[in-house]
N, C-alpha and C positions, 0 to 999 in steps of 0.2 A: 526617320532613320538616317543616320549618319553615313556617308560615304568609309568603304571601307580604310581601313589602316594598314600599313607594313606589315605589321605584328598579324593582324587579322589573317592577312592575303599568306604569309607562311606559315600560318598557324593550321589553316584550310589544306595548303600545299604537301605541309605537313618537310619543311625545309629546314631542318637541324642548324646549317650554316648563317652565316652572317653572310657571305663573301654578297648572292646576291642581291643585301638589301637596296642598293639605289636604282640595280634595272628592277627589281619587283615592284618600286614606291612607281616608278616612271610609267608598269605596266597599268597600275593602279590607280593613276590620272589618267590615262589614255581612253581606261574601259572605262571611265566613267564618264569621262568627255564624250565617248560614245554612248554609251547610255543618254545622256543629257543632249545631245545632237538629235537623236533616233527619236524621244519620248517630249520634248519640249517640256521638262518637267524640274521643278525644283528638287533640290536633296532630301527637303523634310519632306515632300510627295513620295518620297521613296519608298515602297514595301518592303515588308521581311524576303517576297520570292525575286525582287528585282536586285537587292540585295546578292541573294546567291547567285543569280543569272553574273553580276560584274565580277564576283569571283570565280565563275566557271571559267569567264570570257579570260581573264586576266590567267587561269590555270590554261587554257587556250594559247596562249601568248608566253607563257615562261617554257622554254626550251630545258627539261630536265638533263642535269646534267651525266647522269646514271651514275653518279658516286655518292647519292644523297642514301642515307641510314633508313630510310622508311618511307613510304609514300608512293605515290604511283611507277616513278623512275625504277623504283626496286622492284614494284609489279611485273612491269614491263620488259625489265631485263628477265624477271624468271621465266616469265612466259616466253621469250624469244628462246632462253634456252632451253624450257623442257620442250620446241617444236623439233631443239636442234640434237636434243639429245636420242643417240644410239638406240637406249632403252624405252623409246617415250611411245605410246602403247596410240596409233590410229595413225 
């Protein structure tokens, strides 16, 4: 299994924009560097689950900007506001 890609890492993110692709690629060497630090392991050793664990770490690591069109940022803002809204039932 290959080390993930750009493309992968916002695909996963689920990151509409472009703006940002070069801190994602940078997160994306990082986890893996740490991956490969932690497991003393080659890329083609790589599993499908260690795989997601460097895109979790890497979604870990990217600072959503809460203006993205989909994805967890939007989540998170809903959820912040239906704690904050008037009508919001508990």
């Amino acid at each position: 299994m290959a080390k993930p890609t750009t493309a992968e890492a916002k695909d996963w993110l689920n990151v509409p924009h472009t703006l940002d692709d070069a801190k994602i690629a940078q997160m994306v060497d990082a986890a893996f560097a740490e991956w490969q630090d932690s497991t003393g392991r080659s890329e083609a050793q790589m599993t499908h689950a260690e795989f997601v664990a460097i895109l979790e770490r890497v979604g870990n690591l990217y600072g959503f900007r809460g203006d993205d069109s989909v994805g967890p940022s939007t989540w998170f803002v809903d959820a912040i506001r239906r704690m904050h809204n008037p009508n919001a039932v508990g």
